[in-house]
C-alpha positions as CSV (number, residue, x, y, z in Angstrom):
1,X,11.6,-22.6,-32.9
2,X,8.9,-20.2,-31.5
3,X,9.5,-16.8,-31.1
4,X,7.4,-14.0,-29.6
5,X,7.3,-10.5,-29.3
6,X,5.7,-9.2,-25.9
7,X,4.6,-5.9,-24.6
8,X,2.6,-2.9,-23.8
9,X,0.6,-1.7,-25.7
10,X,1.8,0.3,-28.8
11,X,5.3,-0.4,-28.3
12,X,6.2,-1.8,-31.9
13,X,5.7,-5.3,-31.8
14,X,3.0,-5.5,-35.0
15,X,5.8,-3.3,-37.0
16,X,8.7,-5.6,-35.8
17,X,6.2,-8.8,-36.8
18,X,5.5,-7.0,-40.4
19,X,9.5,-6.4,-41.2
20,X,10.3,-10.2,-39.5
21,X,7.5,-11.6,-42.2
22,X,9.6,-9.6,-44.9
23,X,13.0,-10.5,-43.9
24,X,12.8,-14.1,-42.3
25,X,9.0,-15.4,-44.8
26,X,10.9,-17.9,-45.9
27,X,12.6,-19.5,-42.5
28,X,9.2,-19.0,-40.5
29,X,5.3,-19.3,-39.9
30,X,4.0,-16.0,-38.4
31,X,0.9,-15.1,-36.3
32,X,-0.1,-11.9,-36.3
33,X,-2.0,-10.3,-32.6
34,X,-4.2,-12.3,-30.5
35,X,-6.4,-9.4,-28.9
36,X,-8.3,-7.6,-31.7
37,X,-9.0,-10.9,-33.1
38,X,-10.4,-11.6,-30.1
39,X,-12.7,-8.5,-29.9
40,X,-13.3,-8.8,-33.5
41,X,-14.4,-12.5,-33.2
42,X,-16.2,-12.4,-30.0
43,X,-17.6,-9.3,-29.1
44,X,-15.6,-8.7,-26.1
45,X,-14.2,-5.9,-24.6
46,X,-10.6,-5.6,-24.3
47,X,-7.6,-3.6,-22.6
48,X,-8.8,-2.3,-19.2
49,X,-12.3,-3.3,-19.8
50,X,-11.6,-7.0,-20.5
51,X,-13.6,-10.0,-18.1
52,X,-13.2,-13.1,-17.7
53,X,-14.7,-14.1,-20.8
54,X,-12.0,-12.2,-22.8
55,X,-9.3,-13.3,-21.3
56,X,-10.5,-17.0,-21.3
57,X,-10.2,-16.2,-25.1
58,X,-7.1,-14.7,-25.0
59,X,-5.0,-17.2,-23.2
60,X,-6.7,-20.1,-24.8
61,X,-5.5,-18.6,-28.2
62,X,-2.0,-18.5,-26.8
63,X,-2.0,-22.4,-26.0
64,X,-3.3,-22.7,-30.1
65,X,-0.4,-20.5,-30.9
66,X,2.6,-22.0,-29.1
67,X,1.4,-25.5,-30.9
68,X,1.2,-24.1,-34.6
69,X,5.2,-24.5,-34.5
70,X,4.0,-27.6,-35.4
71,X,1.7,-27.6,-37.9
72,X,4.5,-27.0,-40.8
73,X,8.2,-28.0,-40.3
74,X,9.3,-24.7,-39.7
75,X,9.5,-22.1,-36.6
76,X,6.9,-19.6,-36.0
77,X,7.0,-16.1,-34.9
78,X,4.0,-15.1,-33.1
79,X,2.7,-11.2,-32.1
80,X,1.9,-12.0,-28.8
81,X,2.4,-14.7,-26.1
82,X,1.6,-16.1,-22.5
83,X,3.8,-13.5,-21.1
84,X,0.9,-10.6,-22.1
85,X,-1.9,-13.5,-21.3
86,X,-0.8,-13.5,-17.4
87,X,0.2,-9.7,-17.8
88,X,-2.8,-8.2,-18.9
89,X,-5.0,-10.9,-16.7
90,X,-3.3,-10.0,-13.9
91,X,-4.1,-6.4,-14.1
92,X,-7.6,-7.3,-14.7
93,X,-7.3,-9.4,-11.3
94,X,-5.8,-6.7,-9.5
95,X,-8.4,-4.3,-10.4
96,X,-11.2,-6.7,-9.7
97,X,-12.3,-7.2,-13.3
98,X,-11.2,-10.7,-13.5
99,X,-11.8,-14.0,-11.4
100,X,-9.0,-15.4,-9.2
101,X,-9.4,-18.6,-10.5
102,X,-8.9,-16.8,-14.5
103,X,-5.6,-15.1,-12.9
104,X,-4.8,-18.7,-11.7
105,X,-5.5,-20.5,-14.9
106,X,-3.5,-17.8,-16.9
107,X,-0.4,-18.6,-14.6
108,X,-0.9,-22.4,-15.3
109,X,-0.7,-22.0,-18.9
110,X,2.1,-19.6,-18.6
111,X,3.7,-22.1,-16.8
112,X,2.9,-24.3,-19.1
113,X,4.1,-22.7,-22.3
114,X,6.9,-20.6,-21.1
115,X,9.2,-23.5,-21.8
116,X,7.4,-24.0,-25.6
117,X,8.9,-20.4,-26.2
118,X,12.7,-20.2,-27.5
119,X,13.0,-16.2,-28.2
120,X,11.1,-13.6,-26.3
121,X,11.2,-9.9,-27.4
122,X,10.2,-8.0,-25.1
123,X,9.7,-4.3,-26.9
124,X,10.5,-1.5,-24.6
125,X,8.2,1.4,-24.3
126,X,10.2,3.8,-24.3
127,X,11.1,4.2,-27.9
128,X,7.6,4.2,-29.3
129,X,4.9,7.1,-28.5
130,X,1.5,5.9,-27.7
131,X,-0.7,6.0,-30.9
132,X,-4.4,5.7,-31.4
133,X,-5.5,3.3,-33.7
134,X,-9.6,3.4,-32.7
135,X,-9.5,-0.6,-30.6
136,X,-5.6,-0.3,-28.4
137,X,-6.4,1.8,-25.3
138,X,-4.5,5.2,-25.5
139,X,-5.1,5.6,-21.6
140,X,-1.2,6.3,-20.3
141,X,-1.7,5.3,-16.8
142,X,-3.2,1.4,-17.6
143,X,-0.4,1.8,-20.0
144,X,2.0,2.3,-17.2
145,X,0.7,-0.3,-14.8
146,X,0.8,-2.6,-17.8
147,X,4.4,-1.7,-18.6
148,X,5.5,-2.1,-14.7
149,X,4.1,-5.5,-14.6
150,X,5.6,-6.5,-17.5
151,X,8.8,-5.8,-15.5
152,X,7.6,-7.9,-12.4
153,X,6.9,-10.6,-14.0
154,X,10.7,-10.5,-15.8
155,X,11.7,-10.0,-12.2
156,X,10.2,-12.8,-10.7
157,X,10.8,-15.3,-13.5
158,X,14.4,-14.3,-14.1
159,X,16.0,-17.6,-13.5
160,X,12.8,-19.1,-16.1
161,X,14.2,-16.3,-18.5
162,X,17.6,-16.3,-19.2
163,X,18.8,-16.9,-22.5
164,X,15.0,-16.4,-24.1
165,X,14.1,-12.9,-23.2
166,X,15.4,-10.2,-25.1
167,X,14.8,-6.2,-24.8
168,X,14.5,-4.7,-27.9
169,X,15.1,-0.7,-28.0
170,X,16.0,1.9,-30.6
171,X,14.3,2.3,-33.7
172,X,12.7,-0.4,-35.9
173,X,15.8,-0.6,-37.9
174,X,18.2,-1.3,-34.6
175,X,15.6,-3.6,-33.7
176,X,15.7,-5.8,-36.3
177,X,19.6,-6.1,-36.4
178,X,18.9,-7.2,-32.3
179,X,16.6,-10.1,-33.9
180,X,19.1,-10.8,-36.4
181,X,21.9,-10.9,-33.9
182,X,19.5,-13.5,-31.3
183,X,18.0,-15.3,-34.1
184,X,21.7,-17.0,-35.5
């Protein structure tokens, strides 16, 4: 089974990831975020300032992770997935900091791996305040554009959704009963 958390920026999903590693270590393989490693590897830029180079890096770490599910015979739970890849490339593409040919290559993966993914959680913004933690952009209107894109992209792959993607709200503690409850 793979099983993702997606979502803007600051919106819980590395807490949810830590209390899932305590509560479920046993039953699953976990992989913690994709970006900062990223940045941290590389030398990229990330969040608004991200080029084609980063997300190149990015999306290409999210076809390593939807595999690992099979490197031991157990699921995995990964911090991010394709769903940010195509999210955050797509507002790089719209705001002519990325190729249309990277935007089109991070919709063929998504494509591509959307079916890999069993459980998506998507963590809704608006239970978790925007925190600065010196390399996550605290600028609130990319966060915004990020968040309504998130939402198109649910829109528009609706039918591709159903039965994987599920909106976590409330506080850490509700959240984790609404993975318990999707998980069974």
């Amino acid at each position: 089974m793979v099983v993702s958390f997606t979502g803007a920026q600051s919106t819980g999903k590395t807490t949810l990831l830590n209390a899932c590693k305590e509560a479920y270590g046993d039953q699953f393989n976990f992989v913690d975020e994709v970006t900062r490693l990223v940045k941290r590897n590389h030398n990229v830029p990330i969040n608004e300032e991200g080029t084609d180079v980063t997300q190149l890096f990015i999306i290409n770490a999210h076809i390593e992770n939807a595999y690992k599910v099979y490197e031991k015979p157990r699921g995995v739970i990964l911090d991010r997935c394709i769903v940010d890849g195509l999210v955050y490339t797509g507002y790089l593409a719209l705001e002519g900091k990325v190729s249309k040919w990277v935007f089109k290559y991070a919709k063929h993966v998504f494509d591509m791996l959307l079916p890999k993914v069993d459980k998506i959680f998507y963590t809704h913004p608006g239970d978790v305040e925007l925190v600065a933690d010196g390399e996550r952009s605290v600028d609130l209107e990319f966060r915004k554009k990020i968040i309504d894109l998130f939402e198109l992209v649910f829109e528009l792959h609706d039918d591709r959704l159903k039965n994987k993607l599920v909106v976590l709200k409330g506080t850490v503690e509700e959240r984790m009963e609404q993975i318990k409850i999707s998980l069974c």
